[in-house]
C-alpha positions, 0 to 999 in steps of 0.5 A: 947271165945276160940278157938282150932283146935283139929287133930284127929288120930287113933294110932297103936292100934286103940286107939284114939289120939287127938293134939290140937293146941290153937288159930288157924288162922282163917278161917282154910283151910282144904287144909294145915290141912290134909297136916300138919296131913300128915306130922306128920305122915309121920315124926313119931314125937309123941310117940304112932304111928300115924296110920291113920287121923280121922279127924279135928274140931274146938273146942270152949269153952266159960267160964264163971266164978262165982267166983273170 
């Protein structure tokens, strides 16, 4: 199963923007997550303007192939 921490954000415009980062250190501290969203935002590193957090989640995928 994998697994990903996705940092949700609005940008300028009010468009939704989503970073996600594969294979997070479990269990995830919500304490260093809104600091890291802080971060990028405040070094406006990413081209579309991080605006504003709109939260975090962990996302996790299980695939299950049927043909090789």
């Amino acid at each position: 199963m994998a697994k990903a921490l996705e940092l949700l954000f609005k940008n300028g415009e009010g468009k939704s923007v989503r970073i996600s980062i594969p294979d997070p250190i479990t269990p995830v501290d919500a304490g260093q997550v809104n600091a890291a969203m802080d971060l990028l935002m405040e070094k406006d590193i990413f081209i579309g303007d991080l605006a504003g957090k709109a939260g975090a989640r962990i996302v996790e995928n299980t695939v299950n192939d049927i043909l090789l």
